[in-house]
Residue frames relative to the residue before (quaternion, step in Angstrom):
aa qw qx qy qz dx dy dz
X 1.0000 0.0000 0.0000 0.0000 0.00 0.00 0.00
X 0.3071 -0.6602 0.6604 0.1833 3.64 -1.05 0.94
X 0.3005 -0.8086 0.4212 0.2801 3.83 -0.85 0.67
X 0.4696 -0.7669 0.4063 0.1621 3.83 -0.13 0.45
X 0.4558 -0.8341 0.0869 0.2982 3.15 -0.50 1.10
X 0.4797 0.5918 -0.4488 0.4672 3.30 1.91 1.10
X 0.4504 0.5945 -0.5824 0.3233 3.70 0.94 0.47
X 0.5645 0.6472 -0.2774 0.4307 3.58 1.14 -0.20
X 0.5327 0.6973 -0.3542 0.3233 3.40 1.28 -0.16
X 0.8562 0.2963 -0.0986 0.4116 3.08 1.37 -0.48
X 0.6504 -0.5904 0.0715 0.4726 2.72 2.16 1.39
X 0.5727 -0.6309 0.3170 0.4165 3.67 -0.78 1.06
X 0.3719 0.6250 -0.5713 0.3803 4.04 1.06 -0.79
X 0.9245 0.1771 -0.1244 0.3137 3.05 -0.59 -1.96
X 0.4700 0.6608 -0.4594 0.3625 3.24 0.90 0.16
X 0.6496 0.3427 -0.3242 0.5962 3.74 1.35 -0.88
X 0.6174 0.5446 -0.4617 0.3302 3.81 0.67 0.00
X 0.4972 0.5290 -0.4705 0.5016 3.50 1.19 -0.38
X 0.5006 0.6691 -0.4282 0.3441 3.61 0.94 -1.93
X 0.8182 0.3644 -0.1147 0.4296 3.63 -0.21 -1.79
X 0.6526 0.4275 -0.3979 0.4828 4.10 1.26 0.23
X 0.6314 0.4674 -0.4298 0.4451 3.89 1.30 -0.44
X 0.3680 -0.7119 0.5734 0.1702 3.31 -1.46 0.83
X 0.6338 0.3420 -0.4265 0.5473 3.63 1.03 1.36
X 0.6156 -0.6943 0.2679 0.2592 3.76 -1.04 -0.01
X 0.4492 -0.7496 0.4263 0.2338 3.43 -0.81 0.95
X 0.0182 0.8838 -0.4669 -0.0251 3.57 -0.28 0.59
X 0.3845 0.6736 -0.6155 0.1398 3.13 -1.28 1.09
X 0.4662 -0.7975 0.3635 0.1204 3.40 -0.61 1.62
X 0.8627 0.4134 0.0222 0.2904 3.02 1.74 -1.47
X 0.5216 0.6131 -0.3801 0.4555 2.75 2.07 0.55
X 0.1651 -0.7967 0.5669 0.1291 3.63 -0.80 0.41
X 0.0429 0.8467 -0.4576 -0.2681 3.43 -1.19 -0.19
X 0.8806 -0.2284 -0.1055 0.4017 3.35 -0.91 0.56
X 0.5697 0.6071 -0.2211 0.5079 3.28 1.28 -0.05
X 0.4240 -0.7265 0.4494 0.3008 3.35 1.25 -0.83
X 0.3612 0.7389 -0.3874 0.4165 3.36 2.21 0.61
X 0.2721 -0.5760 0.6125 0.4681 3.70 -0.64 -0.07
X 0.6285 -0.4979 0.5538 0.2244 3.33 -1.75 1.22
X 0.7961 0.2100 0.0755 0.5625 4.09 0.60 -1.42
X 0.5323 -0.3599 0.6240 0.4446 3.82 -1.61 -0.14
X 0.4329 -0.7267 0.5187 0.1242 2.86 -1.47 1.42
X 0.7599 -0.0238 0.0535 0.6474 3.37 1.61 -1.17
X 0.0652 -0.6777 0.6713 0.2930 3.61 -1.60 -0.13
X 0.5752 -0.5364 0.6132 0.0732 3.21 -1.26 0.82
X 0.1060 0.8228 -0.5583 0.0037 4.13 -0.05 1.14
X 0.1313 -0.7065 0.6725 0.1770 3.98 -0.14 0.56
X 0.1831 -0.6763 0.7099 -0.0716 3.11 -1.38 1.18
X 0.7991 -0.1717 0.2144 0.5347 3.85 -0.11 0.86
X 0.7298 -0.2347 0.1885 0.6139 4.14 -0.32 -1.29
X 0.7274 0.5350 -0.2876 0.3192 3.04 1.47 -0.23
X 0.0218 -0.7962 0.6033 0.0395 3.85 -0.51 1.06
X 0.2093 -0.7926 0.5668 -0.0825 3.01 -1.82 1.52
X 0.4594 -0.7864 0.4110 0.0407 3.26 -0.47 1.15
X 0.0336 0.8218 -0.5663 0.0531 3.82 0.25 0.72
X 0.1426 0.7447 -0.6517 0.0173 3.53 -1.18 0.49
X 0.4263 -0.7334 0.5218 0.0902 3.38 -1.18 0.66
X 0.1275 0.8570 -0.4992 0.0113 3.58 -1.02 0.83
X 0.3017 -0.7100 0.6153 0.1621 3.93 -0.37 1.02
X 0.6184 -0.4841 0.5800 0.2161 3.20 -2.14 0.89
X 0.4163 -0.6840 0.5323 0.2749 3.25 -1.06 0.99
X 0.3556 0.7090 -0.4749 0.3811 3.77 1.48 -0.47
X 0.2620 0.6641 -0.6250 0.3160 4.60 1.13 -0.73
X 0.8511 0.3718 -0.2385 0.2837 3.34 -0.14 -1.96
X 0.8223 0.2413 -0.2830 0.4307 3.45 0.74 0.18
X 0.6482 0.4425 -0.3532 0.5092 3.51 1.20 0.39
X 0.6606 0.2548 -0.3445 0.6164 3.68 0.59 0.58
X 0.6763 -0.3817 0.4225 0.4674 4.02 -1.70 0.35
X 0.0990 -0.8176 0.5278 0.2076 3.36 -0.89 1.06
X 0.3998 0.5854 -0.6483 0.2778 3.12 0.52 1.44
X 0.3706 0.6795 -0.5127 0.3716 3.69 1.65 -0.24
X 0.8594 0.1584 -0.1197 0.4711 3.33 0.04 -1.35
X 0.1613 0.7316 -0.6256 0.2174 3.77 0.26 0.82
X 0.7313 0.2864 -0.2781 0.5530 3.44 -0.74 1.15
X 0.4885 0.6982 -0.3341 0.4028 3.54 0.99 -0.59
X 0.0059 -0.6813 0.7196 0.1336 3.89 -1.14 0.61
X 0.2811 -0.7214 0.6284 0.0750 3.53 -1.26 0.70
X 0.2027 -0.8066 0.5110 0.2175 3.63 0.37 0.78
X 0.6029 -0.4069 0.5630 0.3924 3.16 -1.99 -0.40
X 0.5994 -0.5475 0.5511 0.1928 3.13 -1.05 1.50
X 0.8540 0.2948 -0.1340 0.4072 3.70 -0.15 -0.97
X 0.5172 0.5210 -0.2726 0.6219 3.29 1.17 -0.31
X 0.6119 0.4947 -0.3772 0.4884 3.62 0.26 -1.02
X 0.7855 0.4326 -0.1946 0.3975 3.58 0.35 -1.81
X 0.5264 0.4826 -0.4759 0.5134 3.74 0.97 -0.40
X 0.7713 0.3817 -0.3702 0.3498 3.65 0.21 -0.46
X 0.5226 0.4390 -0.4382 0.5850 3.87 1.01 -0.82
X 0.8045 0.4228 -0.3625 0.2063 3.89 0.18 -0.26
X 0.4915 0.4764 -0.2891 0.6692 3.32 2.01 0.14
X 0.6038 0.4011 -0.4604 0.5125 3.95 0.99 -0.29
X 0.6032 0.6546 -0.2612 0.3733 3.50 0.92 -1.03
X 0.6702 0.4142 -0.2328 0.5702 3.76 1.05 -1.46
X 0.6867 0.4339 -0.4478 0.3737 4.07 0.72 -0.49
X 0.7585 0.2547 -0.3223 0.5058 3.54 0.93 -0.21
X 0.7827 -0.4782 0.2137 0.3362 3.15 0.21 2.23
X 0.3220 0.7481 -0.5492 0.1874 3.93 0.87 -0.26
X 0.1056 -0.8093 0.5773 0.0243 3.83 -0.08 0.69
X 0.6556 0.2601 -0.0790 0.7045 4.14 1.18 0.11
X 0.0250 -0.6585 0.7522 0.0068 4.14 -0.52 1.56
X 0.0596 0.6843 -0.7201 -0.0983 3.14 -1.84 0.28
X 0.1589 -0.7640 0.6093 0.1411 3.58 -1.09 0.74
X 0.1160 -0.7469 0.6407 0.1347 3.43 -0.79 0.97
X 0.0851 -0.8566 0.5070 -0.0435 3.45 -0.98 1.19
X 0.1318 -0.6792 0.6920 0.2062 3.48 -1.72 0.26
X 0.2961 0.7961 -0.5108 0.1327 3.51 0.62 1.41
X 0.0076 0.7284 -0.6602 -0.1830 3.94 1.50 -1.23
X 0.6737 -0.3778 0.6344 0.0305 2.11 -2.75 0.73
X 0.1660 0.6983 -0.6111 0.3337 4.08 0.33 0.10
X 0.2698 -0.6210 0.7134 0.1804 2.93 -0.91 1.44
X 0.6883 0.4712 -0.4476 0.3223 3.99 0.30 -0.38
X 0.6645 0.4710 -0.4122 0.4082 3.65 1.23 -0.06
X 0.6055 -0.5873 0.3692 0.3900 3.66 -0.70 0.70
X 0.4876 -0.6724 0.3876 0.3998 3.78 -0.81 0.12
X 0.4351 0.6414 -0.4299 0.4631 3.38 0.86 -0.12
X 0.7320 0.3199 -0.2528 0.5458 3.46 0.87 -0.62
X 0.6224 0.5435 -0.4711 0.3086 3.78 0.69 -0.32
X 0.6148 -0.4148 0.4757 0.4730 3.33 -1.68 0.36
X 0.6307 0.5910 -0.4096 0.2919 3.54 0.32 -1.04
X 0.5655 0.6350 -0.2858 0.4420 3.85 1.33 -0.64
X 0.6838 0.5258 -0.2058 0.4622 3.14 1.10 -0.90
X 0.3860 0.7513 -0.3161 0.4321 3.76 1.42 0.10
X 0.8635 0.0488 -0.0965 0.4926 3.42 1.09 -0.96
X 0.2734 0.5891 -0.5425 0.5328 2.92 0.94 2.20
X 0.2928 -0.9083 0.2936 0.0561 2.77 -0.02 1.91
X 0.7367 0.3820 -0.1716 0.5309 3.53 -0.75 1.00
X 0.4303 0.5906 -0.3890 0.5610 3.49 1.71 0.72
X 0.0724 -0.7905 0.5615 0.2336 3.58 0.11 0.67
X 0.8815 0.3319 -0.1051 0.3190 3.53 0.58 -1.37
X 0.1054 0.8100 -0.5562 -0.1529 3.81 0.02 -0.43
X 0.0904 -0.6393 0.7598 0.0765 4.13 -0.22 1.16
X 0.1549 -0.8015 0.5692 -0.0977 3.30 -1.47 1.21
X 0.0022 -0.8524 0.5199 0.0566 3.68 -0.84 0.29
X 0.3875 0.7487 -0.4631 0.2734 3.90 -0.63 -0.81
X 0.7943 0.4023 0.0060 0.4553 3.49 -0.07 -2.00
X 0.1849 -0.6601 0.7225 0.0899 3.88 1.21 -0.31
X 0.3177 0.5192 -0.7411 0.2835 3.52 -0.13 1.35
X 0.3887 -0.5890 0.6229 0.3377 3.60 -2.03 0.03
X 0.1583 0.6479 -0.7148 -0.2105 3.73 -0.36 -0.10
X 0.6075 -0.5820 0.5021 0.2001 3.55 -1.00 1.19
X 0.8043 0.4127 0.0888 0.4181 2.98 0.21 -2.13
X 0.1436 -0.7748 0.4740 0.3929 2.92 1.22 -1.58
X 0.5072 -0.8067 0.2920 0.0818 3.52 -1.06 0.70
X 0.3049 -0.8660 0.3962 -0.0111 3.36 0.46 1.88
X 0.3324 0.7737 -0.5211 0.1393 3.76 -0.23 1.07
X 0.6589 0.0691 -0.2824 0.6938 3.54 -0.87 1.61
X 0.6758 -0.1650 0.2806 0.6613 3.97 -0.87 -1.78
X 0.7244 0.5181 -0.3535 0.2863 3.66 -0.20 -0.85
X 0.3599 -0.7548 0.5479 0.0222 3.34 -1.35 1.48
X 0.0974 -0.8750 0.4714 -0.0528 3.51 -0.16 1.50
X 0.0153 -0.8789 0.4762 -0.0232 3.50 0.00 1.93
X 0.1285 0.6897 -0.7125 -0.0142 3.60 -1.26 0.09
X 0.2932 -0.6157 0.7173 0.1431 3.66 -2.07 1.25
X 0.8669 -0.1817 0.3883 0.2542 3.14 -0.56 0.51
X 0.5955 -0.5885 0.5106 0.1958 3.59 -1.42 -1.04
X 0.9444 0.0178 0.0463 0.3252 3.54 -0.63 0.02
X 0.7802 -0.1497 0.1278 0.5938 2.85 2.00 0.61
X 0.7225 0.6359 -0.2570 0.0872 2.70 0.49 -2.05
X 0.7372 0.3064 0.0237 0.6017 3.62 1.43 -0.91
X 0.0203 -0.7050 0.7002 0.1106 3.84 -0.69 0.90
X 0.4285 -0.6989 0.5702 0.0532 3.36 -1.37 1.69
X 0.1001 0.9155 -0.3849 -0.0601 3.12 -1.21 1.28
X 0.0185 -0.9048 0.4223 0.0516 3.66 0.11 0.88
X 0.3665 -0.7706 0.5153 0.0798 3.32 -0.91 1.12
X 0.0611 -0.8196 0.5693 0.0234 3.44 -0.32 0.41
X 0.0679 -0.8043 0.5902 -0.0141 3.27 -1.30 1.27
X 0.1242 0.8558 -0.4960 -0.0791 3.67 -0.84 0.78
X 0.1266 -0.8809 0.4385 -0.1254 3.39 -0.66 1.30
X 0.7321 -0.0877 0.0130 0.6754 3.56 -0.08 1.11
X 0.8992 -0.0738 0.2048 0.3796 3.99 0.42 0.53
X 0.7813 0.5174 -0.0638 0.3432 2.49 1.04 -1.97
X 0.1329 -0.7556 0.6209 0.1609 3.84 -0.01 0.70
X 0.0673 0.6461 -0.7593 -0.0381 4.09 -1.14 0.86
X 0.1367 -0.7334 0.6645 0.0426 3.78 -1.80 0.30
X 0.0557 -0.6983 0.7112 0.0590 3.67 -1.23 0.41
X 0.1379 -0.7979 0.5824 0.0713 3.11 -1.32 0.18
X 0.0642 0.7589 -0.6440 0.0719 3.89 -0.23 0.49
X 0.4445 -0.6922 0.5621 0.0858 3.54 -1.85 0.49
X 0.1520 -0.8330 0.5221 0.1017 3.46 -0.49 0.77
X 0.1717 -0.8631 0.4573 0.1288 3.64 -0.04 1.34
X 0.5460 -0.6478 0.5207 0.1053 3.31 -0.77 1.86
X 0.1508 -0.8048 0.5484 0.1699 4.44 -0.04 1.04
X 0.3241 -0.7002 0.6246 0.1208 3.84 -0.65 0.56
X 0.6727 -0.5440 0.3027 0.4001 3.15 -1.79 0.76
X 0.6663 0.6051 -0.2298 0.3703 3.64 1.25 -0.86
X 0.5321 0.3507 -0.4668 0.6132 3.69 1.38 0.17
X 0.8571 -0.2849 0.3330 0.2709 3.25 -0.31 0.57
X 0.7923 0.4133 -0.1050 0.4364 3.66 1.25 -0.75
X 0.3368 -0.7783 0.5144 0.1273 3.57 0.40 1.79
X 0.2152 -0.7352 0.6413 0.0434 3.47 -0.80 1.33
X 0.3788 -0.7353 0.4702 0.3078 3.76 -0.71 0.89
X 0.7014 -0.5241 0.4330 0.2140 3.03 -1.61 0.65
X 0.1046 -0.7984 0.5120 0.2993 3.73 -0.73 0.63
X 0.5576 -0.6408 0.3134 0.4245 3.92 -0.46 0.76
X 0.6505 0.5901 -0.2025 0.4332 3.37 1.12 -1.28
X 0.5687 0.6625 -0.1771 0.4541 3.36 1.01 -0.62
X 0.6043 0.6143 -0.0409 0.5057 2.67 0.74 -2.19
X 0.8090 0.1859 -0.1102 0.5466 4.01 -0.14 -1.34
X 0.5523 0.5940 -0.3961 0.4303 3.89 1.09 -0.40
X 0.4752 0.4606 -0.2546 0.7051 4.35 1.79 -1.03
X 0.4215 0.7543 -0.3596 0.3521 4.00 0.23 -0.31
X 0.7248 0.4396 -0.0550 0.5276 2.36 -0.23 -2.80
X 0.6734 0.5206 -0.3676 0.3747 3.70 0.02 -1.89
X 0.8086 0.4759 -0.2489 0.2404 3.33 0.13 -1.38
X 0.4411 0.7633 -0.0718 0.4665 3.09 1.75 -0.55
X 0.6851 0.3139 -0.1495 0.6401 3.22 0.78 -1.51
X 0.6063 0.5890 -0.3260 0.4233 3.40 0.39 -0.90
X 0.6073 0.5446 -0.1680 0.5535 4.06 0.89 -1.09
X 0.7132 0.3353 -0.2163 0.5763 3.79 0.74 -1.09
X 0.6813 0.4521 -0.4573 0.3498 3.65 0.28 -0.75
X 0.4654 0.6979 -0.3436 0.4223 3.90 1.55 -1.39
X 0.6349 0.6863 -0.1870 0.3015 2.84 0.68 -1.40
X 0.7873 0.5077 0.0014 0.3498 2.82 0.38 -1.76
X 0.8168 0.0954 -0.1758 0.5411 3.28 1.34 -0.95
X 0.2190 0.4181 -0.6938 0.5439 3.67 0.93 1.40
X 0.6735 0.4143 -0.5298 0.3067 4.19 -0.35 -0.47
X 0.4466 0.6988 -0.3857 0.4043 3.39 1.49 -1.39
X 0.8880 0.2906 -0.0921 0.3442 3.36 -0.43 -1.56
């Protein structure tokens, strides 16, 4: 997972406490902090059989102006493309034979290109870029130079798929969207229990507290 530039909303602490509760990896290559440390794991490294894949992670430098910039004070936001040229030479010395960049960069026409995913296309040897931010659909997904540039949408609505094939060298990819049906097309999604008694609890506390200070007054 690449973090986004609302995991920061609730300050960098709890933001690495969540880090140190998820039982997969945060990624982001291009954030530093005041030291010139990386803030997160830059990459993980996934061996599939003979096949080993390189994954790295990169946030929108936009952080510094879309969350309290006293959250990230001290913070460096690298250069997207710059960042990736390097995770993709660290990435090619340890035999990685398949790059992927997970990002929080979007397509926003209001964000400069330097900062779009779409920049990150002609950084050679990037096969994939999974993307977010911009809540765009690329259907197909979006094929520029070699590199496949994907993004579902928002809130769910779509689970993104991209197949990847590699053969004699040769690295090929598709990509295709599975649309996710909601209670309003017609298709009654089931209830999760935990959920379900977890909206309860909330609702509950919420009811007593009301309570409590209509008695007050």
């Amino acid at each position: 997972m690449a973090p986004r530039n609302h995991e920061f909303n609730f300050g960098v602490d709890r933001l690495q406490e969540l880090n140190g509760m998820m039982n997969f990896p945060l990624l982001a290559a291009n954030v530093k902090t005041s030291d010139g440390k990386n803030l997160f794991q830059s990459y993980e490294i996934f061996s599939m059989k003979e096949i080993k894949v390189g994954v790295f992670g990169l946030i929108t430098p936009e952080t510094k102006t879309k969350v309290d910039s006293r959250i990230v004070a001290g913070l460096t936001f690298e250069s997207p493309v710059d960042t990736a040229v390097n995770m993709v030479k660290e990435l090619k010395k340890e035999k990685c034979d398949i790059i992927i960049a997970v990002t929080h960069l979007g397509v926003d026409e209001a964000t400069i290109l330097a900062n779009k995913s779409e920049a990150l296309a002609f950084v050679e040897g990037l096969d994939v870029v999974i993307d977010g931010h911009s809540h765009t659909v690329f259907k197909n997904g979006k094929t520029t130079e070699n590199t496949l540039i994907v993004q579902a949408g928002e809130y769910g609505e779509n689970i993104g798929v991209v197949n990847i094939d590699i053969e004699n060298g040769t690295v090929s990819k598709t990509t295709s969207l599975v649309k996710i049906p909601t209670s309003n097309e017609g298709t009654q999604l089931p209830s999760d229990e935990g959920i379900v008694a977890a909206i309860a609890t909330l609702q509950n506390i919420v009811t007593i507290a009301t309570f409590s200070i209509f008695h007050m007054a």
